[in-house]
C-alpha positions as CSV (number, residue, x, y, z in Angstrom):
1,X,41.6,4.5,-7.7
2,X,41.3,1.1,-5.0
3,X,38.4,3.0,-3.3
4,X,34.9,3.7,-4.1
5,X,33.0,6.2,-2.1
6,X,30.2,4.5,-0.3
7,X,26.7,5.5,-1.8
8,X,27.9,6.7,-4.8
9,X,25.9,5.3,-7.5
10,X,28.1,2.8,-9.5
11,X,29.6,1.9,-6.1
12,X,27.9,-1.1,-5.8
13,X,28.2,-2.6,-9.5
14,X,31.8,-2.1,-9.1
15,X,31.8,-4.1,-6.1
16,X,29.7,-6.9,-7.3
17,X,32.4,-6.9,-10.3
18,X,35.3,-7.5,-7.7
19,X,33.2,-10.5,-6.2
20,X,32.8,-12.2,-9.1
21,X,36.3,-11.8,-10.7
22,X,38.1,-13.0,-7.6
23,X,35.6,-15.9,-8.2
24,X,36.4,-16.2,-11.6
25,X,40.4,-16.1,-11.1
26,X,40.1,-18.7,-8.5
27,X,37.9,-21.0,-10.4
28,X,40.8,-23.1,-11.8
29,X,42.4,-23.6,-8.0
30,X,38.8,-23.7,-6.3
31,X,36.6,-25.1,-8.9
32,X,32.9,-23.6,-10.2
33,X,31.1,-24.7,-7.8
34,X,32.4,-20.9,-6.1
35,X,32.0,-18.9,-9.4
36,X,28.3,-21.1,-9.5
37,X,27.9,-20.0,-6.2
38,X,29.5,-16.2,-6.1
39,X,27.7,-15.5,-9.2
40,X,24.1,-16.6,-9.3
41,X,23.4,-16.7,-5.5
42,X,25.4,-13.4,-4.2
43,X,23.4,-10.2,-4.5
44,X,25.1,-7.4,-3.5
45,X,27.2,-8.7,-0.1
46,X,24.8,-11.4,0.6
47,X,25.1,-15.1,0.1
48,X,22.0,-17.5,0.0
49,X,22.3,-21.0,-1.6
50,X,21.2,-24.8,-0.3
51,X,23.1,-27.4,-0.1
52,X,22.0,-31.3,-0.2
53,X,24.5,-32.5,2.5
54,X,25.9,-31.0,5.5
55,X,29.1,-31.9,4.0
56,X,29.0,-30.4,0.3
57,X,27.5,-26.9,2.0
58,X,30.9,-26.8,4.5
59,X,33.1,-27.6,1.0
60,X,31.3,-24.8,-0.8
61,X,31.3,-22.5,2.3
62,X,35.1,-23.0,3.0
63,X,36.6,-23.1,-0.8
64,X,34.7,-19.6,-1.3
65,X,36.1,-18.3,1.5
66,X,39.6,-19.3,0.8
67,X,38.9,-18.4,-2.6
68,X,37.9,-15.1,-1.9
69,X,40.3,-14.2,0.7
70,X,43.4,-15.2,-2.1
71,X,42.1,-14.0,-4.5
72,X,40.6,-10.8,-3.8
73,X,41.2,-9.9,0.1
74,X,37.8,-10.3,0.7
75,X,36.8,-11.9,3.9
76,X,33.7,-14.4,3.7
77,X,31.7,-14.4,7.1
78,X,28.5,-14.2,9.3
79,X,27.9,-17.7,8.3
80,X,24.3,-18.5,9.8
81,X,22.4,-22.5,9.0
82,X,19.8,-24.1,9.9
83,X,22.4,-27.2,10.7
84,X,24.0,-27.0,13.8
85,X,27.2,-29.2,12.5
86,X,28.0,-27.1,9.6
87,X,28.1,-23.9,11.9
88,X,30.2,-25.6,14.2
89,X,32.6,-26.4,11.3
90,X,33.5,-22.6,11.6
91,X,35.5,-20.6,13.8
92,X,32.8,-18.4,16.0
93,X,34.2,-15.2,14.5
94,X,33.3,-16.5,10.9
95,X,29.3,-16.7,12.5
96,X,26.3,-14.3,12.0
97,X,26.9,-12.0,14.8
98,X,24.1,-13.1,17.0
99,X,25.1,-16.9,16.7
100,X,28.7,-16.1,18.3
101,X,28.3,-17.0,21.5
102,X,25.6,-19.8,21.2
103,X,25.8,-23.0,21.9
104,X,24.3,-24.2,18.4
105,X,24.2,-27.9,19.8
106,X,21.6,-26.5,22.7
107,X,20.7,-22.6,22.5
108,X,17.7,-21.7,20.7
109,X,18.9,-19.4,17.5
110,X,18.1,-16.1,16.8
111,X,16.4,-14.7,13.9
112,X,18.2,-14.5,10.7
113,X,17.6,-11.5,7.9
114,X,18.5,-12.8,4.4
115,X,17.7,-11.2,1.5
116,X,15.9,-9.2,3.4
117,X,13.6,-11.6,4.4
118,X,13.1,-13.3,8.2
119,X,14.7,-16.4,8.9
120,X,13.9,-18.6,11.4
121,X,16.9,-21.6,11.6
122,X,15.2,-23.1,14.1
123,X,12.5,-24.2,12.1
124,X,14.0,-23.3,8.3
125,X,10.6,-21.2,7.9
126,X,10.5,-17.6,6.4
127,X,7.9,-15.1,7.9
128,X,7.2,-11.5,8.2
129,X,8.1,-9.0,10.5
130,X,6.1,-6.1,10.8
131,X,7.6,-2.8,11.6
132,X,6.0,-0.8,15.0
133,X,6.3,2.5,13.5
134,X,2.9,4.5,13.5
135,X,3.1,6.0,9.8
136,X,0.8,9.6,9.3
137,X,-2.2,8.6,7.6
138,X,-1.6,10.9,4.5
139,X,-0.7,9.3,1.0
140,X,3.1,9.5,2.0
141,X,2.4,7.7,5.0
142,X,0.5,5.0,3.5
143,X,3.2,4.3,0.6
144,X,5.5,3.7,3.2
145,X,3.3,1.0,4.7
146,X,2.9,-0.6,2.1
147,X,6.6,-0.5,0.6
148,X,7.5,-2.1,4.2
149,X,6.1,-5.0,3.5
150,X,8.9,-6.7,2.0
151,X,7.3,-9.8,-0.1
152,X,9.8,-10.9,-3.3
153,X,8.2,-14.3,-3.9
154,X,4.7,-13.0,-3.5
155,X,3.5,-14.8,-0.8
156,X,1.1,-12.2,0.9
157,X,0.0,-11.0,-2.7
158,X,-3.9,-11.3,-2.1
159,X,-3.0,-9.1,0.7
160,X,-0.8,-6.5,-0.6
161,X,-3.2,-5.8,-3.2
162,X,-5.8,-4.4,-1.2
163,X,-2.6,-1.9,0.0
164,X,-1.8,-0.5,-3.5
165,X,-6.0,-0.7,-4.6
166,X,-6.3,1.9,-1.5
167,X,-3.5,3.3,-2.4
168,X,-4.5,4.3,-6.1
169,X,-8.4,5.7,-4.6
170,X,-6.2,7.9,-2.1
171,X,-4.1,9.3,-5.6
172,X,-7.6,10.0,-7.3
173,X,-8.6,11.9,-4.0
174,X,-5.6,14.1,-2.8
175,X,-2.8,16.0,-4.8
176,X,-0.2,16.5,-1.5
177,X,1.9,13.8,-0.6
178,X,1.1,14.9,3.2
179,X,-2.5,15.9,2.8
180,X,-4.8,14.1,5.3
181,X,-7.4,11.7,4.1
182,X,-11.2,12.1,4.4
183,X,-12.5,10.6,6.9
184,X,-14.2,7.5,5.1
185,X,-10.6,6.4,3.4
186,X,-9.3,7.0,6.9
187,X,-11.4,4.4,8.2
188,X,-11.1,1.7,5.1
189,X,-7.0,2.0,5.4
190,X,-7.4,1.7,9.4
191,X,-9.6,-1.0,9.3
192,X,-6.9,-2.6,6.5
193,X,-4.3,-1.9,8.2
194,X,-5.2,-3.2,11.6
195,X,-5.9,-7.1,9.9
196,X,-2.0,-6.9,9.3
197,X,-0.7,-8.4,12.6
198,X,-2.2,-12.1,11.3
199,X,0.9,-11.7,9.2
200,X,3.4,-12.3,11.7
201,X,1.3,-15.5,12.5
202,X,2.7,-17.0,8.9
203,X,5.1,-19.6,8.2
204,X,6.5,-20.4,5.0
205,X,8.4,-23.1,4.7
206,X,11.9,-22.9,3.3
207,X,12.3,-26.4,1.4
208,X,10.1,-27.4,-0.8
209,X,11.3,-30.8,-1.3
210,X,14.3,-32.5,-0.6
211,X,16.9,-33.9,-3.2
212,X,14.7,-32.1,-5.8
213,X,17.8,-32.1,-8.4
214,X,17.7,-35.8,-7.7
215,X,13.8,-36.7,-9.3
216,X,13.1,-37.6,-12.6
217,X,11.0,-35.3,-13.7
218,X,10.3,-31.5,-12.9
219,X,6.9,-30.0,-13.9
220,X,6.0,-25.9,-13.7
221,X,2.9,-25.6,-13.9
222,X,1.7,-21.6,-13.9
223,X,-2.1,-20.4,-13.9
224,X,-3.4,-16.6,-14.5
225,X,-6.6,-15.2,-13.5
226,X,-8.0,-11.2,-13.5
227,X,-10.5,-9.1,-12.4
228,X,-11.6,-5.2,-12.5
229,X,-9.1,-4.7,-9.9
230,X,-6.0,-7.3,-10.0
231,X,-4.7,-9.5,-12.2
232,X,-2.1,-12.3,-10.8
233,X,-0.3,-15.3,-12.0
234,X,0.9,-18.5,-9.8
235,X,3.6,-20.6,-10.6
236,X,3.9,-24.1,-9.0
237,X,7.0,-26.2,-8.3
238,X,6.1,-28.2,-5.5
239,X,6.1,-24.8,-4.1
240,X,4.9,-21.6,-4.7
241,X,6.3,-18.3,-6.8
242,X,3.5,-15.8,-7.5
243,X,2.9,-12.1,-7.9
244,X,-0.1,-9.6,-8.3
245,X,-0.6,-6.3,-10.2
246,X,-2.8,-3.6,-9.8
247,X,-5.3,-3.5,-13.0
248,X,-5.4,-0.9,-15.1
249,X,-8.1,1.7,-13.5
250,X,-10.2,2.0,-16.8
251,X,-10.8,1.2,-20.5
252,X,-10.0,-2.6,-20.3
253,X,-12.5,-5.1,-20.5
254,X,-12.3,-8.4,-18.6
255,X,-11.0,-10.5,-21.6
256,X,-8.2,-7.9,-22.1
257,X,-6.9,-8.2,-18.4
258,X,-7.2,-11.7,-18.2
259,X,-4.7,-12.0,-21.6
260,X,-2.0,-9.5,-19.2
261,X,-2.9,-11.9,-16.9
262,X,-1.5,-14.5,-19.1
263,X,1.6,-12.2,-20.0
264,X,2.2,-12.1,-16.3
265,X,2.3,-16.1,-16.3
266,X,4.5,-15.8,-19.0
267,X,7.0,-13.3,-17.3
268,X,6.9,-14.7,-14.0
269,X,7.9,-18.5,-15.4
270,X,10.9,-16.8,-17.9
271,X,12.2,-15.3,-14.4
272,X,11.7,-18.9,-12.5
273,X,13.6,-20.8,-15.5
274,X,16.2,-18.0,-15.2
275,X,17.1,-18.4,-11.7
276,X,16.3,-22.0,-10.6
277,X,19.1,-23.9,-11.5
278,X,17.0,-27.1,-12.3
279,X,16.1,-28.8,-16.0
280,X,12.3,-28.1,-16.2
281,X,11.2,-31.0,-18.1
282,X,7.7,-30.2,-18.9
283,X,6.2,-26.2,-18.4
284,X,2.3,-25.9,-18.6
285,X,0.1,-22.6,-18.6
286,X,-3.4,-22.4,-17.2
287,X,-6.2,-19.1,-17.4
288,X,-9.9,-19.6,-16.6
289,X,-10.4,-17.5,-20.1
290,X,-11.6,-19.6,-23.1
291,X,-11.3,-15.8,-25.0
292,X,-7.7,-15.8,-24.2
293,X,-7.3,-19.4,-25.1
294,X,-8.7,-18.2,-28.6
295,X,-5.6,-15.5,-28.8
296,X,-3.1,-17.8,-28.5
297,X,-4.5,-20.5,-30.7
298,X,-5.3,-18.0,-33.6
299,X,-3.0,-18.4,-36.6
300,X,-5.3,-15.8,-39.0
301,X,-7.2,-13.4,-37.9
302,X,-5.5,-10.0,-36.9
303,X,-5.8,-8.4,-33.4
304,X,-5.9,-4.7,-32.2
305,X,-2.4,-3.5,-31.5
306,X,-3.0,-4.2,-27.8
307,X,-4.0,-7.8,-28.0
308,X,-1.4,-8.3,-30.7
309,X,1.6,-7.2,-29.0
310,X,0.5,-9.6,-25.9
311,X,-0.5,-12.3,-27.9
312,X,3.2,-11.8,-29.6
313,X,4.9,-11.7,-26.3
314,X,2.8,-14.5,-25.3
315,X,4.1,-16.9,-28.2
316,X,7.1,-16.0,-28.2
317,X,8.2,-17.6,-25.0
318,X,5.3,-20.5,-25.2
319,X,3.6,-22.4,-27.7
320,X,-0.1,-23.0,-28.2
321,X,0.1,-26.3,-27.0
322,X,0.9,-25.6,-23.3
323,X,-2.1,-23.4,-22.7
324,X,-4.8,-25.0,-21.0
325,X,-7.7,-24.2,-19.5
326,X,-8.9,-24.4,-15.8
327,X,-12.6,-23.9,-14.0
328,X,-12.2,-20.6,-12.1
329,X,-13.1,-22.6,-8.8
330,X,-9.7,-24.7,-9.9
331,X,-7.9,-21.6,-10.6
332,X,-5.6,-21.0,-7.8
333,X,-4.5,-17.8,-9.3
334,X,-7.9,-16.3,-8.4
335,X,-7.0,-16.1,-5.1
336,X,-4.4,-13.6,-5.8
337,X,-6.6,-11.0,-7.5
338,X,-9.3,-10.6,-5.0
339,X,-8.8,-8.4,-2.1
340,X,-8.4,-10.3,1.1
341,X,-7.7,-9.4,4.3
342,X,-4.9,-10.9,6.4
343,X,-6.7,-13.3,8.2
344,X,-8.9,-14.5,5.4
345,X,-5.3,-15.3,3.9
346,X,-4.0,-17.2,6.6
């Protein structure tokens, strides 16, 4: 069988197989720069990688699409950069299709979607789009909001938070997915809701430092903080990775949220070192908890099954020595567990 149907559910996997064979059976002719390239920076059809010269992104850009194409009759295309010259070092059929007819030298460019993100080439910013659609104000309706705002890298965390808090009173109140809200939540989502248009105000630049693979030295730095209604953990590289979780709605006292606040930090930087194709030199962990610090450090006594099995996670991708401790007014991290609206954020 040559043909999968579309939607069926190992469709996909078997496609991303294809990709990365025909990268693999061209690496010898190509080189692995394209398997590099096809394998860690493709997801699903979708290509998203830097370059540090114009020059080495056309190379990369034009071997994997020879590559491909020989190899595995697959045709590489909708190129879209935020370079003008390495666009123009493509025929205007290989282009994203709303760069075709542009003059890339003078015409403003379009928005680009990668990843599912916005992508403004004009300026090499991400940002948010929100969608227009007036969602029922039922628990349905509200997931929906919520779920649209597309945020991998956890930028709008602090604000997203407030969503799924709201979202986890509404569950305590109603039992149908379409069942309308009292009155009083009504009002607290509307009033939630309505701060949202600040986001399309943001900016987030793309870069955050050029020639990074180039320095001496490469630090991660990652802090954790918690409260009774979020914990979150912030990773720095010169830029920011961070996420947020709803806390636990009972039974969990502030010194146990702030240690799966610290198993957040811990997650967060194994996924960073996973995909960031940098040699982090030095990796340091920070939490406003002096209780936690004591959970790591221990080496005798013996915890409760839940603070042992995060203290065990916790040491088994860190040591001791890279926990340090930071004043909560120092804590960056403890901006992502309080609720905050959107322009409070900007």
């Amino acid at each position: 069988m040559r043909v999968h149907v579309f939607g069926n559910s190992p469709s996909p996997a078997v496609a991303t197989l294809g990709l990365r064979k025909a990268a693999q059976a061209s690496e010898q002719e190509f080189g692995s720069h394209v398997t590099s390239f096809v394998t860690r920076d493709f997801y699903v059809d979708d290509g998203l990688t830097s370059c540090p010269t114009k020059e080495e992104a056309v190379k990369l850009m034009k071997d994997t699409q020879q590559a491909l194409a020989k190899y595995g009759n697959l045709r590489l295309h909708k190129f879209a950069s935020n370079c003008a010259e390495v666009m123009s070092a493509f025929h205007a059929s290989d282009l994203a299709s709303n760069l075709k007819d542009l003059d890339l030298e003078c015409d403003s460019k379009p928005l680009q979607r990668s990843l599912g993100l916005s992508w403004d080439v004009n300026t090499d910013n991400f940002l948010f789009q929100l969608s227009s659609e007036n969602k029922p104000i039922t628990r349905r309706g509200i997931l929906s909001t919520i779920n649209s705002l597309y945020d991998p890298l956890g930028f709008l965390a602090p604000v997203i938070i407030q969503g799924k808090l709201l979202l986890r009173k509404i569950v305590s109140e109603t039992v149908d997915w379409d069942q309308p809200l009292t009155d009083e939540t009504a009002d607290e989502w509307k009033s939630w809701r309505d701060t949202l248009i600040a986001i399309e105000t943001l900016r987030i630049p793309r870069t955050y430092v050029p020639y990074l693979s180039k320095t001496t030295t490469k630090e991660l730095h990652v802090f954790s903080d918690a409260s009774e209604k979020a914990i979150a953990a912030v990773a720095y590289l010169r830029t920011t990775d961070s996420s947020a979780k709803v806390a636990p709605t009972s039974g969990h006292t502030i010194p146990r949220l702030e240690l799966s606040a610290a198993v957040l930090a811990v997650e967060i930087t194994q996924t960073i070192m996973d995909n960031l194709d940098l040699h982090i030199d030095t990796v340091k962990f920070y939490t406003d908890s002096k209780v936690v610090l004591g959970y790591i450090s221990n080496e005798t006594r013996r915890f409760f099954i839940y603070v042992a099995n995060r203290v065990e996670k916790i040491r088994k991708f860190s040591s001791p020595s890279q926990w340090n401790y930071v004043s909560t007014n120092r804590n960056p991290a403890d901006f992502g567990n309080k609720v905050r609206t959107c322009s409070r954020n900007s």
